[in-house]
C-alpha positions, 0 to 999 in steps of 0.5 A: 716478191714480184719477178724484175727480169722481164723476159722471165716475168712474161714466160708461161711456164710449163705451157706445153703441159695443159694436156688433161694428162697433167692435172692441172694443181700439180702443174701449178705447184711446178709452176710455182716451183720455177717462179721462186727459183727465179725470185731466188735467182733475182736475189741471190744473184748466183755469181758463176755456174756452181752458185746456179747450179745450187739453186736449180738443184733445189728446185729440182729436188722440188720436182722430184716431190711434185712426181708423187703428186702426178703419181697419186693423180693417175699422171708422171713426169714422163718424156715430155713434160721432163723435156717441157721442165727441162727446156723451162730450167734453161730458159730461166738459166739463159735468162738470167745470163747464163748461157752456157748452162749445161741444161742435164747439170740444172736439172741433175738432182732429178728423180724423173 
């Protein structure tokens, strides 16, 4: 499904994290991660807060797999790719109008 919210459909996800630290398969899967976080956003249409927070957290939970993946490639969600996904997370919430998203409640299921 393609993403109908501009602003998100032109964003470069984790662009911070092209560094040969972060192999780049296991960013592409966060990546993608996001992506359907904002297709699910786009058609669940999360009415408050609570409905938000529900869908970044199961994103997040998505994440948290995804740290095996960087482990087993000599890599980790260390400082600053949890800030790169992080600022991602609030971008994604802000875009969808959700501005007064707390950025550690979107991401509070985190293992990293």
């Amino acid at each position: 499904m393609p993403i109908g919210n501009q602003q998100v459909a032109g964003h470069a996800f984790l662009a911070q994290m092209t560094d040969p630290y972060y192999p780049q398969p296991v960013v592409d899967k966060g990546r993608a991660v996001l992506r359907r976080l904002c297709e699910r956003i786009e058609v669940e249409r999360p009415s408050d807060l609570a409905a938000l927070y529900a869908l970044t957290h199961a994103a997040t939970e998505e994440f948290n797999v995804l740290e095996e993946e960087f482990t087993a490639a000599g890599s980790e969600i260390e400082t600053i790719a949890r800030e790169v996904i992080a600022e991602d997370f609030w971008f994604v919430a802000s875009a969808y109008g959700f501005t007064d998203a707390d950025v550690e409640e979107l991401i509070a299921t985190r293992d990293w």
